[in-house]
C-alpha positions as CSV (number, residue, x, y, z in Angstrom):
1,X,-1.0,31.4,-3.0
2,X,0.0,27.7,-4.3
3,X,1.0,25.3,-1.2
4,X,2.8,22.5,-2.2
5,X,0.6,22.0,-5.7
6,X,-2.5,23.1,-3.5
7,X,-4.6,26.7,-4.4
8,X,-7.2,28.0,-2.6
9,X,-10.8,28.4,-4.8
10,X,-13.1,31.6,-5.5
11,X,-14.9,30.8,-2.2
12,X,-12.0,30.8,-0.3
13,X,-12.3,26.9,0.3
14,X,-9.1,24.9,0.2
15,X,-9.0,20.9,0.1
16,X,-6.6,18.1,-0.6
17,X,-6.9,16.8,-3.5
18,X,-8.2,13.1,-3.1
19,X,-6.8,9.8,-4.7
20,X,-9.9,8.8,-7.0
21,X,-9.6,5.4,-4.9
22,X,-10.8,6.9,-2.2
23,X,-14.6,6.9,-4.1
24,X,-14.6,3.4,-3.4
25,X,-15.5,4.1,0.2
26,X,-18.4,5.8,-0.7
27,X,-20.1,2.3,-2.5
28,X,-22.1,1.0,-0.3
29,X,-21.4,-2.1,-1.9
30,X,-18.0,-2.6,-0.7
31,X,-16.5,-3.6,2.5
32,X,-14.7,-0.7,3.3
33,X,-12.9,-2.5,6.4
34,X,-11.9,-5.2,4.3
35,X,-8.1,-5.7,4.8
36,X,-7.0,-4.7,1.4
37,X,-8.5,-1.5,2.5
38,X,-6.6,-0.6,5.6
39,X,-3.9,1.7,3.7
40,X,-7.1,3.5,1.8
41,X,-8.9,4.2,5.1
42,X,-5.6,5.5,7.1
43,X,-5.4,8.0,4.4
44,X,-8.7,8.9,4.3
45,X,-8.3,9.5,8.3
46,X,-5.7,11.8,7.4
47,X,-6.8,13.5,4.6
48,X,-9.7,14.6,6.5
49,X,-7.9,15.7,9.5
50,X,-5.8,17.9,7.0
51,X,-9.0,19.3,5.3
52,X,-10.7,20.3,8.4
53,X,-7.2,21.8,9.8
54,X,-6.8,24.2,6.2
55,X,-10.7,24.9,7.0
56,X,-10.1,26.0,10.2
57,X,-7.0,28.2,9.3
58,X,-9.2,30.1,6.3
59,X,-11.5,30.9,8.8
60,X,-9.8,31.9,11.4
61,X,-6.7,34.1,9.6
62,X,-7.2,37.0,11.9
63,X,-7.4,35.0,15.3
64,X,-4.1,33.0,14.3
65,X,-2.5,36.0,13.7
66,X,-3.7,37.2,17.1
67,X,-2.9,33.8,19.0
68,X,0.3,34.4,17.6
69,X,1.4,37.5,18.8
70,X,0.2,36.7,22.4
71,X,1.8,33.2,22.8
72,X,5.1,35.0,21.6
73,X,4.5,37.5,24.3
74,X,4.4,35.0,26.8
75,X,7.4,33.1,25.2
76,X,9.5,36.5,25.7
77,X,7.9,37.2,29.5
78,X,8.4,33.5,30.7
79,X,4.7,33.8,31.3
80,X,2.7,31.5,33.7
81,X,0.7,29.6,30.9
82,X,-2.0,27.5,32.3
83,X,-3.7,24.4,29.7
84,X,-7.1,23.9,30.4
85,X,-9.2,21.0,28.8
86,X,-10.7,17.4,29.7
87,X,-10.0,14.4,28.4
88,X,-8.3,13.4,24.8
89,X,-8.9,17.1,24.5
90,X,-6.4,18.1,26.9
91,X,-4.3,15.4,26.1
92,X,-4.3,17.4,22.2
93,X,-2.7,20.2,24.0
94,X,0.3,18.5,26.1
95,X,2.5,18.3,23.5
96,X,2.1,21.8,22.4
97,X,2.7,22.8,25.9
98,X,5.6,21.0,26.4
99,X,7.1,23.0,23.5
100,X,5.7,26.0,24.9
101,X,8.0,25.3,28.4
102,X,11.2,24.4,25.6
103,X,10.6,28.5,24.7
104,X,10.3,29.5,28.4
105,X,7.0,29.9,29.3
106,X,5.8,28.7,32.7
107,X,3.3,25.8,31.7
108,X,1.2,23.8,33.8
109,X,-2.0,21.5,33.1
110,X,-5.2,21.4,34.4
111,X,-6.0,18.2,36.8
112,X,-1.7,17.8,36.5
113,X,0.3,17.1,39.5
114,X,1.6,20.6,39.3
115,X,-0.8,23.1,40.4
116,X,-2.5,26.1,38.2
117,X,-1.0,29.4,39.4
118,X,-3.1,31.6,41.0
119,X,-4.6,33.9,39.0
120,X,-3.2,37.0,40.9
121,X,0.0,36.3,38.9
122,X,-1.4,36.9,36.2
123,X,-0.3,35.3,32.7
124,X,-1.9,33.3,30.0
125,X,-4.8,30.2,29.2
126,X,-4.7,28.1,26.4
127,X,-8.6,26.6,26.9
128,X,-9.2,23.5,24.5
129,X,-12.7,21.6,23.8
130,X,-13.8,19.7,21.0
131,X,-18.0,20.9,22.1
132,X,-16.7,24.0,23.6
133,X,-19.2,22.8,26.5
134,X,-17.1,21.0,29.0
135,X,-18.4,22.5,31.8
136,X,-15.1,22.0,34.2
137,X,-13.3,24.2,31.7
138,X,-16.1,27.0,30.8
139,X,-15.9,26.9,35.0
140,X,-12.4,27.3,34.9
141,X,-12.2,29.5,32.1
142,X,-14.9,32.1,34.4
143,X,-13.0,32.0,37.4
144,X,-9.8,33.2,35.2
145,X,-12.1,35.9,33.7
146,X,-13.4,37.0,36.9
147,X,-10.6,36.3,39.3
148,X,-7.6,38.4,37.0
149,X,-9.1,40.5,33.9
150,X,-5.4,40.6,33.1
151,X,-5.3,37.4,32.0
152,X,-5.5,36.4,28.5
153,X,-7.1,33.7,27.0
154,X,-6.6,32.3,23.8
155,X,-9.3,29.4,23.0
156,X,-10.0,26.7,20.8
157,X,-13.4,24.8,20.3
158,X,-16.5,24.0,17.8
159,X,-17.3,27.0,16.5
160,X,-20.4,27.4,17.4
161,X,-19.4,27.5,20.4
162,X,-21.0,31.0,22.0
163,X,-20.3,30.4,25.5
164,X,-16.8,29.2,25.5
165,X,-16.3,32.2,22.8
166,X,-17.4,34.6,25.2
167,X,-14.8,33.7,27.6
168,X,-11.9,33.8,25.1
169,X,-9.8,36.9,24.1
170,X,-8.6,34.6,20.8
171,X,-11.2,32.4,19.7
172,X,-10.1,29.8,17.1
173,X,-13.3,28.0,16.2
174,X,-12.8,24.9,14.5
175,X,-14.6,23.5,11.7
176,X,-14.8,19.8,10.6
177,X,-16.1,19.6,6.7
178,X,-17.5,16.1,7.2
179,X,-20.0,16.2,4.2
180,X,-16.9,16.8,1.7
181,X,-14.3,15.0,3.5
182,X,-15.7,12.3,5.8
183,X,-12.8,10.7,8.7
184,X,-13.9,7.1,8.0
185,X,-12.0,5.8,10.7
186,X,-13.7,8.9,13.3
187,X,-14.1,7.5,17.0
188,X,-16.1,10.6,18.6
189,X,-14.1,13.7,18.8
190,X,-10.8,12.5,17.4
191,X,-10.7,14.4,14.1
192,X,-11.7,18.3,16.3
193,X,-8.5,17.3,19.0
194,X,-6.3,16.3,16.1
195,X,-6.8,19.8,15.0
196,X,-6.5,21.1,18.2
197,X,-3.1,20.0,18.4
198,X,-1.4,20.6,15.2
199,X,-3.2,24.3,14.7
200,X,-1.5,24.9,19.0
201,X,1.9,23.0,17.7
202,X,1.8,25.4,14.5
203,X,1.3,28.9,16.3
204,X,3.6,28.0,18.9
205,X,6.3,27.2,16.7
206,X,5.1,30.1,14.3
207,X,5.7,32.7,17.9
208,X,8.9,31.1,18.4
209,X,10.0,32.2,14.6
210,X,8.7,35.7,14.8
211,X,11.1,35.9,18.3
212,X,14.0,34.7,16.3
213,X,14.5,31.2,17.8
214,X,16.7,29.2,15.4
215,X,17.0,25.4,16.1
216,X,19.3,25.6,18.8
217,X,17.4,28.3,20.9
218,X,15.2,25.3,21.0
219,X,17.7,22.7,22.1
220,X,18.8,25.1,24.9
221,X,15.6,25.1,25.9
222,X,15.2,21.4,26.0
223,X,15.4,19.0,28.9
224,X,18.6,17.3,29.5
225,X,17.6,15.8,32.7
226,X,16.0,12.5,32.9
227,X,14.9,10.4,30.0
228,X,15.0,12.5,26.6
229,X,15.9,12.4,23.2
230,X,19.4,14.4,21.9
231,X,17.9,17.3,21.5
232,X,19.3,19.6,24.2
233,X,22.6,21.9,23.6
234,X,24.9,23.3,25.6
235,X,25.8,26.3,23.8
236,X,22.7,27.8,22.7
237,X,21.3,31.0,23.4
238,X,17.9,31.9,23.3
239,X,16.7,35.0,21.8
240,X,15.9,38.1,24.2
């Protein structure tokens, strides 16, 4: 397979190519947060965050495939969806969820001002955490587990996460190369909840494909009450 001038290696690793510029971050002789090196270190923040997204996806081809199938399910059943995560790491997961309410599932976020449906109704949890050990959502995953073995759970977390894998039905553990592509301009967990929220973005839109949604199944699924951008329709149908 050849991505936009990219191939995948013999040991099924995949990276960006890097500018030969950025090898000036790595002399320790240089003052990488100079100001003529602002531009170089933004793409370097990127370019690792991309890397450690491709990773994730190469390890993880059979649990995409399954987080796709039963976010589409949802998208189709109108599905009570409940986000669970803390922090910046539940923050990676709101704008995911609000496209997952533009294709018609129920969605609702842990700690919001809307509460969590009760788990006798059944449904889906997206569970996000850059350790995989914030406790308030392994808590919250359990009760889930224990209170409604009906509901699915699709998870995302540091792979070597046991616990939170445990809990999941879909376990996307994600993996950060930081040895081969370093995030120079890393504050804690950024680069994991970056990941986090493209690889949710990606399947959701990915389950909204495999349904048949064409842009203007997602405009009629859009807000067009209170402040929005032109991106609702009037017309548009969604698929059944």
């Amino acid at each position: 397979m050849n991505l936009y001038g990219y191939q995948p290696s013999s040991n099924r690793r995949l990276g960006f190519a890097a500018p030969a510029d950025f090898d000036k971050l790595k002399d320790s002789e240089v003052d990488v947060f100079a100001e003529e090196h602002a531009t170089l270190l933004l793409m370097a923040r990127v370019h690792s965050v991309a890397n450690s997204v491709v990773q994730t996806c190469i390890r993880n081809a059979t649990q995409l495939e399954q987080a796709v199938f039963q976010i589409a399910n949802w998208m189709r059943d109108h599905s009570p969806v409940r986000f669970l995560g803390a922090g910046r790491a539940l923050l990676a997961t709101t704008m995911p969820g609000n496209r997952l309410a533009h294709a018609g599932a129920q969605v609702s976020f842990m700690g919001g001002t809307v509460p969590l449906p009760n788990s006798s109704i059944g449904g889906g949890v997206i569970a996000a955490s850059a350790s995989g050990q914030t406790v308030p959502v392994l808590e919250a995953m359990r009760v889930a587990r224990q209170g409604n073995s009906e509901i699915k759970i699709i998870g995302l977390a540091d792979h070597k996460a046991q616990e939170f894998r445990a809990l999941c039905d879909v376990f996307i553990g994600v993996h950060i190369p930081r040895k081969e592509y370093p995030n120079p301009l890393s504050a804690l967990a950024d680069t994991e909840e970056y990941v986090i929220s493209e690889l949710l973005d990606g399947l959701i839109v990915m389950a909204g494909k495999r349904l048949g949604f064409d842009d203007e199944a997602w405009r009629r699924g859009h807000e067009d009450i209170g402040p929005t951008g032109p991106y609702s329709a009037q017309h548009a149908v969604l698929p059944r």
